[in-house]
Backbone as JSON, one array per atom type, in Angstrom:
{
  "sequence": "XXXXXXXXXXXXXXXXXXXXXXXXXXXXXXXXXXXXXXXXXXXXXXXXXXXXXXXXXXXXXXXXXXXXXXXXXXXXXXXXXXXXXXXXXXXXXXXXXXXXXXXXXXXXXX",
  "N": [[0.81, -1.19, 0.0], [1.81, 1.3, 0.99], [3.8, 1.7, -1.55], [1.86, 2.58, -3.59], [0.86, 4.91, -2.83], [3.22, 6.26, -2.13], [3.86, 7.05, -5.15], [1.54, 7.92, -5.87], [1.27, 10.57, -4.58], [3.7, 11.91, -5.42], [2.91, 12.44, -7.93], [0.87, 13.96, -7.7], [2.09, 15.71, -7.02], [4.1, 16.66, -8.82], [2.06, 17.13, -10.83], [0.54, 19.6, -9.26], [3.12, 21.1, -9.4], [3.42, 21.61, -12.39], [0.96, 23.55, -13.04], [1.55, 26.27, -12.89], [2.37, 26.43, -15.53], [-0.12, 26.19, -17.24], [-1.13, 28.49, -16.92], [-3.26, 31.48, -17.9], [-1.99, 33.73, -20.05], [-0.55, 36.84, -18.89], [-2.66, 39.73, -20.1], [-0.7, 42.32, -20.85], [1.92, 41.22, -21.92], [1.21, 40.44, -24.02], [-0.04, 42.41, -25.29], [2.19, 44.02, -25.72], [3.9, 42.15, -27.18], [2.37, 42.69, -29.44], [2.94, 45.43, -30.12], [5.43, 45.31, -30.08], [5.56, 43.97, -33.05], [4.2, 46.22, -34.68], [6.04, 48.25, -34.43], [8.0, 46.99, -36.32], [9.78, 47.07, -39.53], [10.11, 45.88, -42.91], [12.68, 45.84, -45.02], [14.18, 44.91, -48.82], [16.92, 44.76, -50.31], [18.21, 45.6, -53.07], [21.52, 43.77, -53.87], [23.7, 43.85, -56.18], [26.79, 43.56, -56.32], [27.25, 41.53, -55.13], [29.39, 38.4, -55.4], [30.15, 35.52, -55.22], [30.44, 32.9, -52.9], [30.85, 33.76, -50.2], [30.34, 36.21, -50.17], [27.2, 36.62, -49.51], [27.65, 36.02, -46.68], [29.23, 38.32, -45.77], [27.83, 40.47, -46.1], [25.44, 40.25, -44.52], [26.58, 40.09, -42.29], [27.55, 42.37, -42.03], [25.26, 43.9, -42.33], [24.12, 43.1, -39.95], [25.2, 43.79, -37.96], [24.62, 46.61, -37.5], [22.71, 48.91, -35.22], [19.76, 47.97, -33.73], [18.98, 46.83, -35.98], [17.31, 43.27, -36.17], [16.97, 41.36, -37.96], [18.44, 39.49, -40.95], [18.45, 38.26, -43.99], [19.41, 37.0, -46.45], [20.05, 36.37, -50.08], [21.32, 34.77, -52.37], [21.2, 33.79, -55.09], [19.18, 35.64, -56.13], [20.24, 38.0, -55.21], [19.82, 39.66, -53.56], [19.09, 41.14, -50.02], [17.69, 40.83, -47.8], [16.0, 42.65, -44.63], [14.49, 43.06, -41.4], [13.9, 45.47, -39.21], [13.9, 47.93, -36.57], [12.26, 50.75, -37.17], [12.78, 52.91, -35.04], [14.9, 52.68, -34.18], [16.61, 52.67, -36.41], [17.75, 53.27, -39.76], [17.21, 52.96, -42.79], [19.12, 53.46, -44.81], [20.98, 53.88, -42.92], [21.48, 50.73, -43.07], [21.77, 50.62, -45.64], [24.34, 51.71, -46.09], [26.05, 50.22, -44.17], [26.12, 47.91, -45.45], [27.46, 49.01, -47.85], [29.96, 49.7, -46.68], [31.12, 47.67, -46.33], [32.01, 46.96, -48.58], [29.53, 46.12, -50.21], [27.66, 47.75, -51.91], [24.24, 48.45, -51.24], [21.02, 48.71, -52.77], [18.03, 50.25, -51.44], [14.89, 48.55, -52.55], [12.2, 49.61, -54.64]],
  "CA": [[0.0, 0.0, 0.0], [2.81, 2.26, 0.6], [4.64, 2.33, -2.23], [0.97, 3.16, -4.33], [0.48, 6.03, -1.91], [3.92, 7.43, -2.84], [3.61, 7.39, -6.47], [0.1, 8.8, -6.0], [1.8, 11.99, -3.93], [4.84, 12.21, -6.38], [2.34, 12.2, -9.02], [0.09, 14.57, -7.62], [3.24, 17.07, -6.55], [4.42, 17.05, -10.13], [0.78, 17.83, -11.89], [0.94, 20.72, -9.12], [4.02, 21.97, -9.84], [3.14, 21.88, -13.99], [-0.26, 24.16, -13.31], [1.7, 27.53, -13.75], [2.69, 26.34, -17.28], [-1.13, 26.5, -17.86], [-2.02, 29.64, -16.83], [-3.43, 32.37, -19.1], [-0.8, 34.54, -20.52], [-0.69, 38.0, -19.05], [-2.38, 40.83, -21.37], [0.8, 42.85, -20.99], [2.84, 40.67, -22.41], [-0.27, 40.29, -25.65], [0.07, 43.88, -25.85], [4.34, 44.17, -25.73], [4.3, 41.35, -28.29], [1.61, 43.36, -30.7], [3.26, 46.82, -30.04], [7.1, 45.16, -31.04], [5.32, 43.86, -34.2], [4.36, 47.31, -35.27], [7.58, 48.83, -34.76], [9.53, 46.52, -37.0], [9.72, 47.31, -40.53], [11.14, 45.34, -43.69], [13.06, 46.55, -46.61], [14.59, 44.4, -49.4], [17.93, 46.04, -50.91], [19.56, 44.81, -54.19], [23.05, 43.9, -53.57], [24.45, 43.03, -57.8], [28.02, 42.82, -56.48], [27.82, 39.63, -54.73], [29.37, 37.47, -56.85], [31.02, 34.04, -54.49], [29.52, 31.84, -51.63], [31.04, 34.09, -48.77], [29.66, 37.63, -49.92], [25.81, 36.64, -48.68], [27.95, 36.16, -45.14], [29.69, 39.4, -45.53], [26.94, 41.44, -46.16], [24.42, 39.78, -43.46], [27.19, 40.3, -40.88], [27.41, 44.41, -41.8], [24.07, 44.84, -41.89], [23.24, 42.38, -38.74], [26.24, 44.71, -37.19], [23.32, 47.87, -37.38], [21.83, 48.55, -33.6], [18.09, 47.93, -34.52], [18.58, 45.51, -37.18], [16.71, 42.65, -36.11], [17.39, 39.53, -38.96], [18.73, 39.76, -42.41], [18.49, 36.92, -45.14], [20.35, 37.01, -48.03], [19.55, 35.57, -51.23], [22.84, 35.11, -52.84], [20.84, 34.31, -56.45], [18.44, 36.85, -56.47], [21.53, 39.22, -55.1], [18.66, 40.49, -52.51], [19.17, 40.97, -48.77], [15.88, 41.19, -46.95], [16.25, 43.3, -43.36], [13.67, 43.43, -40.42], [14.52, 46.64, -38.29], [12.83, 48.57, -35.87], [12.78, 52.44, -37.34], [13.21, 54.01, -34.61], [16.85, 52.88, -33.66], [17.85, 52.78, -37.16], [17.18, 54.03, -40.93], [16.94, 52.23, -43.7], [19.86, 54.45, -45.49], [21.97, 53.18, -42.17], [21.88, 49.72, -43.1], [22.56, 50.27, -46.83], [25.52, 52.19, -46.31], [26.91, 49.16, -43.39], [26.61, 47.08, -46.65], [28.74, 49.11, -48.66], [31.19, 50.14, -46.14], [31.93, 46.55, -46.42], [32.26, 46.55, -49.91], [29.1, 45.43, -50.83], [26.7, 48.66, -52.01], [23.36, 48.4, -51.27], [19.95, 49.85, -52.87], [16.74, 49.52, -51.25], [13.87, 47.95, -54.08], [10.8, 50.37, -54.54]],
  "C": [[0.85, 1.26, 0.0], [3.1, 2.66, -0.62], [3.39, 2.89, -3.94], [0.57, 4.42, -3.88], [2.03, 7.09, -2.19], [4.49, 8.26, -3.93], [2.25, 8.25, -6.58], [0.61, 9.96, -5.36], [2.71, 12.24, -4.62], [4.07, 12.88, -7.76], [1.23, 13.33, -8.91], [0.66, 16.12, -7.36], [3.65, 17.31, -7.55], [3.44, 17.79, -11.06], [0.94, 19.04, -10.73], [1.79, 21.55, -9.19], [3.93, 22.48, -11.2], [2.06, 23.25, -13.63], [0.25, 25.88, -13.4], [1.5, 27.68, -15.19], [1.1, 26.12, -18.03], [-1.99, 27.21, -17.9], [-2.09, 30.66, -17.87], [-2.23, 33.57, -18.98], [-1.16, 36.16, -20.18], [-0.8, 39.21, -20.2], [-1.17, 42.15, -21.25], [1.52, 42.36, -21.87], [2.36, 40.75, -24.1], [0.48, 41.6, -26.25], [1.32, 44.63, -26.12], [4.7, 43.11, -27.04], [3.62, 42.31, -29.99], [2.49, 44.66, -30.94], [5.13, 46.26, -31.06], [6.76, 44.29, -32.41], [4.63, 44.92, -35.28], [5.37, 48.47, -35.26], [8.46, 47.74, -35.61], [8.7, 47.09, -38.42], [10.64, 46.37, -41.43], [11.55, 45.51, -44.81], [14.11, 45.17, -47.17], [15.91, 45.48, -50.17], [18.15, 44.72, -52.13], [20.65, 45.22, -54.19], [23.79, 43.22, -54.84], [26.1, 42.96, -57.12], [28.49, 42.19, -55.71], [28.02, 38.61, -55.76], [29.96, 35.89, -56.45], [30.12, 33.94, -53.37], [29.75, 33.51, -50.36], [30.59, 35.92, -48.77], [28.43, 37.57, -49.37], [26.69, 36.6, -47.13], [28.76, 37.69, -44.67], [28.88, 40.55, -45.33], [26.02, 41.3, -45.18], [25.28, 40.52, -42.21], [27.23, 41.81, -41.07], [26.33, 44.61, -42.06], [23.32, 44.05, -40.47], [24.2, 43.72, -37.62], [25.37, 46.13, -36.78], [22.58, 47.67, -36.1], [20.3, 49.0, -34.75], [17.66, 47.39, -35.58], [18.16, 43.93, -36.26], [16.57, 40.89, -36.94], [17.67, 40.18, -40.47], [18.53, 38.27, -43.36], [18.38, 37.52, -46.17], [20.18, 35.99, -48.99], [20.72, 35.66, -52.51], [22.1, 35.1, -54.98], [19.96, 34.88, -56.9], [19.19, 38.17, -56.29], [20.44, 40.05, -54.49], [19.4, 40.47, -50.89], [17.97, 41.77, -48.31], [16.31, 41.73, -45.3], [14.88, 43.8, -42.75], [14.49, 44.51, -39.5], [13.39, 47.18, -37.72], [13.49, 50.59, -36.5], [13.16, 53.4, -36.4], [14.66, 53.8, -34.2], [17.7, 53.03, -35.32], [17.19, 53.52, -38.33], [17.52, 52.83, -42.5], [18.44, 52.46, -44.65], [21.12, 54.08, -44.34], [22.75, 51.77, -42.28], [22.65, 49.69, -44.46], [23.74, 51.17, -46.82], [27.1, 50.84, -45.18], [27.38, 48.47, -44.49], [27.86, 47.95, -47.58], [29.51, 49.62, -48.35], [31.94, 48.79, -45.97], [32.22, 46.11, -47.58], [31.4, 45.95, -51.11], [27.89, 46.48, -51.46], [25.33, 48.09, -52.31], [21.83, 49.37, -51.77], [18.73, 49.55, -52.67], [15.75, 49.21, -52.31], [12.81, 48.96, -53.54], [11.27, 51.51, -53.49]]
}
């Protein structure tokens, strides 16, 4: 009888310890997640003088190097680099000049 009585209290101390992990998600947090998805912004640049494997990593790393850049992906055969940023720490005109202070000149599309 014991040792069903201390699997049944092990068992009943574990499902209470889980019952945070199913509480409803503070609206704060709702409203901090919605608010930092209308501050980002995303611009596409064409970058024509990538021309080898290791320029998409050159150019990602000087424009990931930008405070307020956010993710880059590079498209080595479309010769695109796509950039999420938040506008207010940076400028659009900030990132494409990171790119071609590394050699790689950038011009935003549209």
């Amino acid at each position: 009888m014991k040792p069903n009585f201390i699997i049944a209290t092990v068992f009943i101390a574990l499902a209470a310890s889980a019952m945070p992990f199913f509480a409803p998600v503070p609206s704060q947090i709702l409203i901090s997640v919605a608010q930092a998805a209308e501050t980002e912004q995303t611009a596409t640049f064409d970058v024509p003088s990538m021309t080898c494997a290791l320029c998409p990593v050159t150019v990602g790393k000087a424009m990931e190097g930008v405070a307020g850049v956010k993710s880059v992906t590079v498209d080595f055969d479309a010769r695109t680099a796509t950039v999420v940023f938040d506008p207010a720490m940076t400028t659009i005109e900030a990132i494409g000049t990171a790119s071609a202070n590394a050699g790689y000149p950038a011009v935003v599309r549209g």
